[in-house]
C-alpha positions as CSV (number, residue, x, y, z in Angstrom):
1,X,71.1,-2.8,43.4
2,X,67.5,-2.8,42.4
3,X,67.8,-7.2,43.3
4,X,68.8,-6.1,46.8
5,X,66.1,-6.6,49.5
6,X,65.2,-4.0,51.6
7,X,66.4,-3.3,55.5
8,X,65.0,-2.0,58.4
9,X,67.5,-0.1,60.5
10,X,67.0,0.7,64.4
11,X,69.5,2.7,66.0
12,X,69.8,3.0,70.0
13,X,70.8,6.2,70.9
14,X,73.8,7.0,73.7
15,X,71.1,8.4,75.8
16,X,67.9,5.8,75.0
17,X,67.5,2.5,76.4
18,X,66.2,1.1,73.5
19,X,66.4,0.7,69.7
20,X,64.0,3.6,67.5
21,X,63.0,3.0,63.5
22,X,65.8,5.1,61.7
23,X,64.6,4.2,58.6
24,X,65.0,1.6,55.9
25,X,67.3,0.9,53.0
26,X,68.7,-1.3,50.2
27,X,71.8,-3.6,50.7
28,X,73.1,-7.0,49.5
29,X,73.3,-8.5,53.5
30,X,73.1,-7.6,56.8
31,X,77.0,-6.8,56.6
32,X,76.3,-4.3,54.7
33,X,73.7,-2.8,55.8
34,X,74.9,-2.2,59.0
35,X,77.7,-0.2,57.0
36,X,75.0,1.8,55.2
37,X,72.8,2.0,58.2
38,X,76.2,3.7,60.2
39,X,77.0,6.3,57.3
40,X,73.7,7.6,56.8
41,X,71.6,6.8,60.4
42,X,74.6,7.8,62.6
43,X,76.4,10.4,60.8
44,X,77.2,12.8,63.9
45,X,78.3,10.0,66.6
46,X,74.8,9.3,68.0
47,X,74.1,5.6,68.0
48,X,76.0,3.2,70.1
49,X,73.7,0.2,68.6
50,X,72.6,-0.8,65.6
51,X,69.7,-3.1,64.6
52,X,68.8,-4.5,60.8
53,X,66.2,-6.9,59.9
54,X,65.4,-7.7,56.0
55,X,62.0,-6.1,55.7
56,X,60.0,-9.4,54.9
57,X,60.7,-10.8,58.0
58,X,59.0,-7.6,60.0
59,X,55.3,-8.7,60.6
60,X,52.9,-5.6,61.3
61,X,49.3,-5.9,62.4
62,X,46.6,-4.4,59.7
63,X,45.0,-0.9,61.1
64,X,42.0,-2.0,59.8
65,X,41.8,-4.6,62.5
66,X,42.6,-2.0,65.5
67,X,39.5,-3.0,66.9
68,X,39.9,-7.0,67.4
69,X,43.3,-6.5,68.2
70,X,43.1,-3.8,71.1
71,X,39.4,-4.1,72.2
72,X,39.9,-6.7,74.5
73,X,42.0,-4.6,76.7
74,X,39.5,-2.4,77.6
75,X,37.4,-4.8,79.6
76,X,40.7,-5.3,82.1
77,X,40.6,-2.4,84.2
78,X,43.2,-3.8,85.8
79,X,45.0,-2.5,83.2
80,X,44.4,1.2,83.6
81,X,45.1,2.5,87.2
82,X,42.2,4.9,87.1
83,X,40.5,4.0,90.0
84,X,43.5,4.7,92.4
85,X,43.6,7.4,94.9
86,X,46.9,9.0,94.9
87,X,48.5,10.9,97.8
88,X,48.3,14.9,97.4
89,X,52.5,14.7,98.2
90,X,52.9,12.5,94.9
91,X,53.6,15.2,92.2
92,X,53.9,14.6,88.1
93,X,52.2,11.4,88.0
């Protein structure tokens, strides 16, 4: 078991449109680790999806580099509907 590679398992709720991180865990395919991923992810009938990757094909950006990555957002205001005047009818926006 200890040779097995490691899973990520996303699980897409009855309610949710998409797939959420469950969790991770050890299993010899992807066969199986939809199996594991059902018995301990799903256990009281809440997923109608499940999603497993092996965990060294999931790329993740560094923290550290926040800065580079995100900064260059900020200068398209665009972006960020601040600037827009919004009726006084138009609740919970």
């Amino acid at each position: 078991m200890k040779d097995w590679p490691l899973w990520e398992v996303f699980i897409r709720s009855k309610q949710g449109l998409n797939h959420i991180h469950a969790g991770s865990l050890h299993a010899a395919d992807a066969e199986m680790a939809i199996e594991n991923a059902r018995d301990v992810y799903t256990r009281r009938n809440e997923g109608i999806s499940i999603w497993v990757v092996e965990s060294k094909h999931v790329k993740a950006s560094n923290p550290e580099d926040q800065g580079a990555l995100f900064d260059p957002a900020d200068n398209k205001i665009y972006r960020h509907p601040t600037f827009y005047v919004l009726p006084d009818e138009l609740k919970h926006m």
